[in-house]
N, C-alpha and C positions, 0 to 999 in steps of 0.2 A: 661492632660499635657499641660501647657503652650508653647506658641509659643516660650518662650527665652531656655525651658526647652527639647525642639524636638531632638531625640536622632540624630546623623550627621548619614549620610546615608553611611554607609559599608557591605561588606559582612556579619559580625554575625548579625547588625542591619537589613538586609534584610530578611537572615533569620527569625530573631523574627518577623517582619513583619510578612512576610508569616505563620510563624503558627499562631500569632492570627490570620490572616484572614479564614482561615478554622475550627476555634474555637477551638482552643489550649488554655486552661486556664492555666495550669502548666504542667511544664517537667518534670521528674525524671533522677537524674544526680549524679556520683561519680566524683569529681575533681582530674584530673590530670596535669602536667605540657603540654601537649600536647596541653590538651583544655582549662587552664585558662583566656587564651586571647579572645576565643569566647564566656567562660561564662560569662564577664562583660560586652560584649554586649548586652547580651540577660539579661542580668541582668537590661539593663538601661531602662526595660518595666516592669512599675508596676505591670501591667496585665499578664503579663506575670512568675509564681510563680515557683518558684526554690523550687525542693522537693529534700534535700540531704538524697540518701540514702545508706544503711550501704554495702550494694556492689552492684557490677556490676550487677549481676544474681537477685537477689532483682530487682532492678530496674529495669531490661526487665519482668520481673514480675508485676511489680507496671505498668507501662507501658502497659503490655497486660491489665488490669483490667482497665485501662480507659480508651481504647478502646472498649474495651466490651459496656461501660456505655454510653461513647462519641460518639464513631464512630474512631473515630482518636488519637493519642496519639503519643509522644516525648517522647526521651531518650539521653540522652552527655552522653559519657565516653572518657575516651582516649585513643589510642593508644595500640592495642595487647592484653596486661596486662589486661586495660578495656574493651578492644572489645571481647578479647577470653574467656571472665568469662560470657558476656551477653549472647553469640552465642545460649545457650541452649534456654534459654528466646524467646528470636526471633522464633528462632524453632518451638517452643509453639504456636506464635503468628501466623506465616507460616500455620499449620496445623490446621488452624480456622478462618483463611481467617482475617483477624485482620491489620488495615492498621496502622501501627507504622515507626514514621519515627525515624529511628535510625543514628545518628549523632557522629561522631567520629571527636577527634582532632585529628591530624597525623604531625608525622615530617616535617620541614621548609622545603619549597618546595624547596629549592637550593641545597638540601640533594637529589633527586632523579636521578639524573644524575652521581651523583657522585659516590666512592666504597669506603665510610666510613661504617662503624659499629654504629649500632646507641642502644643505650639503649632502655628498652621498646619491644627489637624484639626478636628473638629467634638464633641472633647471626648472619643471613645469610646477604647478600648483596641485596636481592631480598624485591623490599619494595613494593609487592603484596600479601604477605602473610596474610595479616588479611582480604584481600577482597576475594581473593579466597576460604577463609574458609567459609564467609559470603554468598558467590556467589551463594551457595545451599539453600538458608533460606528465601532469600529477592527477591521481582520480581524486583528489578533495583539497578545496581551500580553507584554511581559519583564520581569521586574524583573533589575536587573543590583545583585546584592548582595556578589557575593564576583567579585575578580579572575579567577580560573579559570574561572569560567564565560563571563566578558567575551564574548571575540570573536565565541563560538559564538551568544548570543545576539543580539547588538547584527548580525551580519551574516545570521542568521536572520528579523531582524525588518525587514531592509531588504531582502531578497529577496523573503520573502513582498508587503510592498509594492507591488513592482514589478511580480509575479506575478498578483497578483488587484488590483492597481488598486483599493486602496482606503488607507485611513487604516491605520500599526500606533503602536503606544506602546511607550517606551521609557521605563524608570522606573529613573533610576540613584543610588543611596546617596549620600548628601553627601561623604562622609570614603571616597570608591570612583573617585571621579574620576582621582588623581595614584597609584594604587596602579599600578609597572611588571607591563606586560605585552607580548608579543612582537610585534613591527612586524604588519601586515596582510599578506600574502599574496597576489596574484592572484588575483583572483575573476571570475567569470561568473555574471550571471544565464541562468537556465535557459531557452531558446528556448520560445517559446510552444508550447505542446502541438499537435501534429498531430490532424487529424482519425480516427476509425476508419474505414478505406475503405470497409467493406461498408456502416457509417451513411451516410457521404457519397454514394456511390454511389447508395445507395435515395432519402434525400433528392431527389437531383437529377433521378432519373428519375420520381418522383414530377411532383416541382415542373415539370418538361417536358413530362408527358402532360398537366397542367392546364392549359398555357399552349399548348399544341397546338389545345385547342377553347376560348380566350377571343378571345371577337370584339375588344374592347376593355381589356385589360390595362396597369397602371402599376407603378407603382415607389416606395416609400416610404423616407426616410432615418429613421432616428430615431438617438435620444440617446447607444445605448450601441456606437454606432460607432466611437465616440470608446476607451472600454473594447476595445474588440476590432479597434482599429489597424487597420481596413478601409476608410479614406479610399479607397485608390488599386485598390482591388477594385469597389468598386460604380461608381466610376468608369469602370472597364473593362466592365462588365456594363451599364451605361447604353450604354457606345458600341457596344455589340452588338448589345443590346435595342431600342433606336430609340424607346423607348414612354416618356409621358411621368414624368418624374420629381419628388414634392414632397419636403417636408421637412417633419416635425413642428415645433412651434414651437419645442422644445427642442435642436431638432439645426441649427437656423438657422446658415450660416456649415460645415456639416459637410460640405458639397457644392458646387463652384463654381457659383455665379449667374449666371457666363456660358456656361456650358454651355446647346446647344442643344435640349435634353431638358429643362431645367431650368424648373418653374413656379412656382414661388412656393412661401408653406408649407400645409400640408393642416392644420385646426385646425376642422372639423367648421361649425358654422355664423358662425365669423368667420375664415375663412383668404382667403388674399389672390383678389384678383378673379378668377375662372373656376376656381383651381384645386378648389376644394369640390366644383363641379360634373362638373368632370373626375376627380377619385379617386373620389366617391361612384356615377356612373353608371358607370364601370366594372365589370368582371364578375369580375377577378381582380385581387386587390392583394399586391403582393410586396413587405411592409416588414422592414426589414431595423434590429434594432437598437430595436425600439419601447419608450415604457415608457407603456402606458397608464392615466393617473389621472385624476381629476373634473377636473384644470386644464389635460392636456393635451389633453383630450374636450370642453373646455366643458361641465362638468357632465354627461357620456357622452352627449354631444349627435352624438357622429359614427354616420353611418350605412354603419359597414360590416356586409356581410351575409359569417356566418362560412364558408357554403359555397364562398367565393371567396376566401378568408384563408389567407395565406403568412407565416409569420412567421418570420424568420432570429433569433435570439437571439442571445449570447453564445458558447456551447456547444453548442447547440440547434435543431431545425428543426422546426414543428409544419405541418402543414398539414391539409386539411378529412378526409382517411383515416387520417391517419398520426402517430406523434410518433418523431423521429429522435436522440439522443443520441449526444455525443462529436462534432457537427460544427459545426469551426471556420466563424466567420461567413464572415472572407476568403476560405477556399478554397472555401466556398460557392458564391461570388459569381462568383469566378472559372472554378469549375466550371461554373456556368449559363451565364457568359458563351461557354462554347467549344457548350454544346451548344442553346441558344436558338435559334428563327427569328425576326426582326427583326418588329415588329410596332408600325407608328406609328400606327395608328389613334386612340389615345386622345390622342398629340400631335394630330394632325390637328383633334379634337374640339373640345383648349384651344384650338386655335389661330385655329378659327371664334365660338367665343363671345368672346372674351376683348375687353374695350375698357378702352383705356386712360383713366386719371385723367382729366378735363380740367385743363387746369393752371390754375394760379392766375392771375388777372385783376390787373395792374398797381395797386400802391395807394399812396397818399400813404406817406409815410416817417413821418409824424404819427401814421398807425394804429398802436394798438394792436395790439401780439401775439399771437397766436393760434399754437396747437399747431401747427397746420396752414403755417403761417408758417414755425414753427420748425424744424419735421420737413423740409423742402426746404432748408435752411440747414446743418443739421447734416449733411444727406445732403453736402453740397459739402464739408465736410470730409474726407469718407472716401477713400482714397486706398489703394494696393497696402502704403504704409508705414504704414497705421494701425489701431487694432484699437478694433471700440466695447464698449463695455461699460453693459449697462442693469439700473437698478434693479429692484426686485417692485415693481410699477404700472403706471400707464398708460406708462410710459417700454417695459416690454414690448412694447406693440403698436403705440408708435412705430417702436421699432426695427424690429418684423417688415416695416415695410414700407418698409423703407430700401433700396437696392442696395448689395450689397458687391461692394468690385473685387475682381479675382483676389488673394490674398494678405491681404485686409483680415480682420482677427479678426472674432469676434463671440461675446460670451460673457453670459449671463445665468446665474443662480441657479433655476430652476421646481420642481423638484421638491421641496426643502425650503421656497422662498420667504420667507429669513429677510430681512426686510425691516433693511436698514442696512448687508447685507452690501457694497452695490459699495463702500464708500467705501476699506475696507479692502481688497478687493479689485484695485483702483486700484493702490495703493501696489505689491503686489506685482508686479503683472503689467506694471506701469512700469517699476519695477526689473529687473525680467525680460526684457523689451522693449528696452531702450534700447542694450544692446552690438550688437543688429539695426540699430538708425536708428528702432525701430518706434513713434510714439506713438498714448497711448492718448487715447480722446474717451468721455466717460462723461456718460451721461444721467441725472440723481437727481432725485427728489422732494424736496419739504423736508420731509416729514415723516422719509421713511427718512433722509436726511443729519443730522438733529438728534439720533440716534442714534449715528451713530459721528464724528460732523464731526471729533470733536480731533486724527484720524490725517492730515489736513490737512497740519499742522504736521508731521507724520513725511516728509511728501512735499515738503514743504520745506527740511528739514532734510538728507536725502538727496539732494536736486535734483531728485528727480522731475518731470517736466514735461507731466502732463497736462492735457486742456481739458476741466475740468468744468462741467457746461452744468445748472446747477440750476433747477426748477422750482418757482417760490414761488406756488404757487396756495392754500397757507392750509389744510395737510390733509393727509390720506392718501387719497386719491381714489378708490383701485381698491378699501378698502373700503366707502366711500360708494356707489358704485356694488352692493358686495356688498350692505349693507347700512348705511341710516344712522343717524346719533346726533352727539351734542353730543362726543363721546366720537373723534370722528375731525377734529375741528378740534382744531389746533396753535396755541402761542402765537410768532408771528412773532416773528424774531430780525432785527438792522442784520446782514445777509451777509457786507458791504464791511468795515467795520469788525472781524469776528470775524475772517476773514482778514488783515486789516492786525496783527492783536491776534497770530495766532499767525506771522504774518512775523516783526514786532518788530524791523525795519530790520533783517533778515537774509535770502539768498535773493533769488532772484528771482521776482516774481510781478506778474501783471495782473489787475484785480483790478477787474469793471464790473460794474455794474445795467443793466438794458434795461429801459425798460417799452415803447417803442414801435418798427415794424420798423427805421424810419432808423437808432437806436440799436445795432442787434442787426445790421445790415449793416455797420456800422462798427468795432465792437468785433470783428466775427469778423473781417476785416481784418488790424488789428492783431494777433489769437492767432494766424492762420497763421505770421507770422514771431516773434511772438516767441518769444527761446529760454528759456524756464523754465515755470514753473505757472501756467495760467491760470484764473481762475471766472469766470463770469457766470451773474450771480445773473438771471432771466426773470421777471416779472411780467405771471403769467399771471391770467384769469376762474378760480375757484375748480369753476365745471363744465365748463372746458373742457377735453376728453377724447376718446380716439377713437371713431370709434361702435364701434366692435370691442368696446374694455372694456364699452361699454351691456349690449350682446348679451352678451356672456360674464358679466358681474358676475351680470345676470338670472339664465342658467341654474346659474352655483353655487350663486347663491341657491335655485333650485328646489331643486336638488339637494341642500343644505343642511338643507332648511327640512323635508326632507317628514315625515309622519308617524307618530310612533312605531308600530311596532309590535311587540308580544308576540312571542316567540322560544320 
């Protein structure tokens, strides 16, 4: 950008500032009149790429998927209307530690003092009502009402972000946007916090006299590893340790799969073959990063016994004596790593039980599709350049038992399990992806895609070029499986046709139905090379499902179901 062309220094232009400076490449954004005046600031930064999408809740979706990819990620809506449609989105982002800054335009600040009625609201006098709702979702609120206060807040609420790895809000005045204020500054986010020695110290000689007298000891990844940037720590503690290493279902893809300590995921009585049996006969479990609920337990179906329980947190170190505060997961990990004795007994163990699949027996191209078909199909997709992405349903425990190659994503929703989120999802982390080389392969159900399908067309519209591999079995499955009713059949949509509808001779797209393997061997074919968005819609049995989900749906169900009792 030329010097005659330098956007004048105001509030939205600070804003845009500040998110490219923490590598914000595009926002996702529904226009309303609340926010139009700060989106043509942020508009006056090339770099800066405006992705309109087809609603609010889309868009905190699109938004959470490249943060996934990024680290950080942006959203505009305006006012109630937009803020109250995103709120679930955030939610999402909230319960996966996902640092998105969310940006609201909000009624002219000379409106808050006053006792008009404003449109856009829910009628009251009270103009806290869309932050109060947000208050629960996001680690920080700002309203940015008056100029002066601008920078201090809008760079406060994008460090805390970064900081605690979660959702903040930004709630900026309509007529506050284009008010001059002074360029941005050089900034640093704050280095993550160091451990307290004396905690870490005790921690680890704790955690060393336990693993001193465990005959068979392992190693556990979970989700908020992710949260505490400790990839390349447990990594290093694994190549110490020698003993065998799982991953919760949630943290799938958080640890290389080709790693030779590596066994599959630990998921209580449906995790992948041998590994259940290897984390639960164990004597000592050292997970790192866990977050255990009814869907990561299969209904607290997992049998760890607490007297052998290590738990590395975020902050945190608990073990069967002791609770330790103030120590960093990472330096944890790398602290065990130097003072560990190498102990492969529990590998040794998976390594004697474990047998592989039998593979699949040669079948006419005439057959009929099956899961089981499709899941070794899609696995040929995956590659060091690709990243999958799986629906809440049975798409979950296909993916678990997919191989990722070194570098291959893998991202799912569990802990919120907002079903409809991938589609949105998608968009972003394609978007995100693509200055890599990196495309995305996304598995959905049709029930969760009839949900948010219309962002389809956003992926279009932008060039997106993922290969979404839809499952039309006529349903939501994985509550069928929870529990059934008339109430979990869907009314079938033409796939081909809603896609061709939201192309509309623009774009590139491929665009197939399968109902039988010859078809689904030939179509995926074609999607490796082509270059744009692909669907194929699958035409699957309405109960054909893993047996994983059987078992797990079962035990939520119990878990679900039990009881009342008086308190």
């Amino acid at each position: 950008m030329s010097d005659g062309n330098i956007p004048p220094s105001n509030v939205g232009t600070y804003l845009a500032r500040r998110l490219i400076n923490i590598g914000i490449r595009e926002f996702y954004a529904v226009p309303g009149d609340y926010n139009l005046l700060l989106l043509d600031q942020l508009l006056k930064f090339p770099e800066l790429r405006f992705i309109g999408c087809c609603n609010e809740l889309n868009a905190g979706y699109a938004a959470d998927g490249c943060a996934r990819k990024k680290g950080v990620s942006a959203m505009v809506v305006t006012y109630t209307v937009g803020g109250l449609s995103a709120v679930n989105a955030v939610a999402g982002a909230y319960s996966d530690d996902l640092p998105l800054i969310f940006i609201s335009g909000a009624p002219n600040s000379n409106d808050h003092a006053s006792d008009r009625i404003l449109h856009h609201t829910i009628g009251k006098i009270h103009r806290r009502q869309q932050i109060d709702m947000f208050s629960h979702v996001v680690a920080e609120v700002v309203e940015v009402r008056s100029p002066s206060q601008a920078a201090r807040q809008i760079d406060h609420a994008i460090v805390t972000a970064l900081t605690q790895k979660k959702p903040v809000y930004i709630e900026i005045a309509c007529n506050i946007a284009e008010e001059p204020i002074s360029l941005p500054i050089p900034f640093q986010i704050p280095a993550k916090k160091s451990s307290n020695t004396a905690s870490l110290r005790a921690a680890v000689q704790d955690t060393v006299a336990q693993w001193k007298h465990a005959a068979k000891p392992v190693i556990v990844i979970g989700v908020k590893v992710r949260m505490a940037e400790a990839f390349d720590a447990v990594i290093q503690l694994a190549n110490a340790a020698g003993c065998a290493v799982a991953t919760m279902p949630d943290a799938k893809g958080m640890f290389p799969e080709d790693h030779p300590c590596y066994i599959g995921t630990y998921w209580g009585p449906v995790s992948s073959p041998a590994a259940g049996e290897t984390v639960e006969s164990a004597d000592m479990y050292v997970f790192f990063g866990p977050n255990f609920n009814d869907y990561t337990t299969a209904g607290y179906a997992c049998l760890i016994k607490k007297k052998g329980l290590v738990k590395s947190n975020y902050d945190r170190v608990e073990t069967p004596v002791g609770e330790y505060g103030c120590v960093n997961m990472g330096e944890f990990a790398i602290a065990l790593s130097k003072e560990l004795s190498r102990n492969e007994a529990s590998l040794k163990a998976y390594t004697r039980i474990y047998a592989a699949e039998a593979p699949m027996a040669q079948q006419d191209p005439e057959t009929l599709l099956n899961m089981r078909f499709v899941n070794k199909h899609v696995q040929g997709l995956l590659s060091p350049k690709t990243a999958l992405i799986v629906e809440t349903g049975d798409s979950w425990f296909q993916g678990q038992t997919m191989k990722l190659p070194p570098g291959c994503g893998y991202e799912f929703q569990m802990q919120y399990g907002s079903i409809g989120w991938s589609v949105g999802a998608v968009l972003g982390y394609a978007l995100a992806a693509q200055p890599e080389g990196q495309r995305v392969v996304a598995l959905i159900g049709d029930g969760s895609f009839q949900m948010t399908a219309q962002e389809v067309s956003t992926m279009i519209r932008y060039g997106a070029d993922p290969i979404i591999v839809l499952i039309n079995n006529g349903g939501y499955t994985i509550e069928v499986e929870i529990h059934d009713g008339i109430y979990n059949v869907i009314k079938n949509w033409d796939y081909k046709k809603l896609i061709e509808a939201f192309t509309n001779e623009e774009g590139k797209v491929f665009c197939v139905r399968c109902k039988t393997q010859g078809e689904l061997v030939k179509a995926l074919e074609t999607a490796k090379a082509f270059k744009g968005l692909v669907f194929l819609e699958l035409i699957l049995d309405k109960d054909d499902c893993s047996k994983h989900l059987l078992e797990w749906g079962s035990r939520v169900a119990t878990a679900n179901g039990r009881a009342y009792v008086e308190l």
